[in-house]
N, C-alpha and C positions, 0 to 999 in steps of 0.2 A: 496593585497587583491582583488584587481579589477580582474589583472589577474588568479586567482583564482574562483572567478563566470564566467570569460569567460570559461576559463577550464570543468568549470562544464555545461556549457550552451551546451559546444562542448558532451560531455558525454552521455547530456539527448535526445540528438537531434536524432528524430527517421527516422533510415534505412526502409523504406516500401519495398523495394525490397528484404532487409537481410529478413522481416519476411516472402514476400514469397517463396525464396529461403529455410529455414531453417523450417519454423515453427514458431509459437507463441510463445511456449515455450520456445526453443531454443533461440528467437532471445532477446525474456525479459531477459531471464537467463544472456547473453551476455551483455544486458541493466545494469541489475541490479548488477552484479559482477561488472565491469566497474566502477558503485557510489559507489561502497562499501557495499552495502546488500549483505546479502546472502536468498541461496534460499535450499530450503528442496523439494523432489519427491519425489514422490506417490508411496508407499512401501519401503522407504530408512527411517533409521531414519537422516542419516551422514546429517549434515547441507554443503554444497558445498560452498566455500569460495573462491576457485581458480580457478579463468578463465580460465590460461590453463592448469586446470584439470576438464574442463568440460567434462563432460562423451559422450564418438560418439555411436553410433549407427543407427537405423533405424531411420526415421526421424520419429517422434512422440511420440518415445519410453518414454521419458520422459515427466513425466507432473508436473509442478510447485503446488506443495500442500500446502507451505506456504514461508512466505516472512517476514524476520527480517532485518527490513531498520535501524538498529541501528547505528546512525553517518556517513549516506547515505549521498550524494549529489543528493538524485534523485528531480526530481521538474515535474511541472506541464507537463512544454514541453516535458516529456520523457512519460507520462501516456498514450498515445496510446497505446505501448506496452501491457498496461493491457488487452486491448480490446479482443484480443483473445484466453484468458486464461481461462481454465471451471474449473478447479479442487481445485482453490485455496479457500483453507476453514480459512485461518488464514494469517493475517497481523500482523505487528510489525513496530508502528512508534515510532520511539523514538530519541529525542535530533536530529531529521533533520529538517536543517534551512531553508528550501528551503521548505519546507509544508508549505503552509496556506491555508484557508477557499476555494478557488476553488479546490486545490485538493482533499479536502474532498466530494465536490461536483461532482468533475467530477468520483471517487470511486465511491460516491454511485448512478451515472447515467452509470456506467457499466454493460451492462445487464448482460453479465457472473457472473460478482461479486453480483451482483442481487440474483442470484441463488446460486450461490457455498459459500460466504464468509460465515462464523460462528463465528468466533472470531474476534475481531480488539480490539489493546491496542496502545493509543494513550498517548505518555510521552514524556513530556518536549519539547512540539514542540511551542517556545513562539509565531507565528505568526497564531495559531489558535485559532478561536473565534468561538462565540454564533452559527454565522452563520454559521459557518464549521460542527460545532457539530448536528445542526440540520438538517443541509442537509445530515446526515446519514440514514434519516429515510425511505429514498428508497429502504435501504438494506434490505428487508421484511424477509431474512432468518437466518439474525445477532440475533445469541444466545448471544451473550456472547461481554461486551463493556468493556472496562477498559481505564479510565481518569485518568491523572496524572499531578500533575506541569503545568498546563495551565492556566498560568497570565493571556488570552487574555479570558476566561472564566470568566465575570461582572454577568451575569442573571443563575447561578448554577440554582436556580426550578424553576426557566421556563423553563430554555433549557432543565432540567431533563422534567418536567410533560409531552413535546411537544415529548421527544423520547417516552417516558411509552405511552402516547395513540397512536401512528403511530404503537409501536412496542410491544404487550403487552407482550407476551412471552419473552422479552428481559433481563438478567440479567446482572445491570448495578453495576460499582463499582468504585464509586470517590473515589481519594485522592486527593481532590482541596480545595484549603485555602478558 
């Protein structure tokens, strides 16, 4: 098990050179295939699951438009990556053990994602809490939130009433015990 979170430690650990070598895009995409997400581009519907079937071409040609971390090992150390991504309007966290409450925080202090995210559906990620949930409310452009299976969620209307006033336009959609 140990060696297993190093593996994953090794994974998340961010190349700054790969991203200016390649791009933003590129070098997440390469990030995130790696943990086992997959990633979807801007006018494709195919979800891209194989790394080496990541598509070449020009550099920038592709642009990261959403991100399904289902059963990911991505973690905090690898979220730089996010930093240079404009296009991505939809997240998928779901059942990754390695999220908790600062990576929620450090999402919604990205100012790209700031601007571009619309949806985020967050499942089964047991190491996020109150605190994670509420440091969303950065995301000023998030239409659309879905909660799911989050033990570490104690204050359900509080942490709901604190998003509804940060985010009024926001449609939110628990399934928490």
């Amino acid at each position: 098990r140990r060696f297993w979170g190093w593996l994953n430690a090794v994974f998340n650990k961010v190349d700054y050179e790969r991203i200016q070598a390649v791009g933003p895009d590129r070098a997440a995409s390469e990030w995130l295939l790696r943990c086992g997400a997959l990633v979807r581009y801007q006018g494709y519907q195919k979800w891209q699951q194989d790394y080496n079937g990541l598509p070449t071409g020009p550099l920038g040609k592709y642009k990261i438009e959403a991100i399904n971390a289902t059963d990911s090992c991505i973690m905090y150390r690898g979220f730089d990556y996010l930093d240079g991504l404009e296009h991505v309007t939809e997240i998928k966290l779901q059942k990754c053990i390695y999220i908790q409450d600062e990576c929620l925080q450090r999402l919604s202090e990205t100012k790209n994602l700031q601007k571009s995210l619309l949806q985020l559906r967050i499942i089964s990620c047991g190491n996020v809490t109150d605190k994670g949930i509420i440091a969303l409310h950065k995301l000023m452009n998030l239409e659309y939130l879905y909660l799911s299976d989050l033990p570490g969620i104690r204050e359900k209307e509080t942490t709901v009433h604190i998003l509804q006033q940060a985010l009024p336009n926001l449609e939110l959609e628990l399934d928490l015990e």
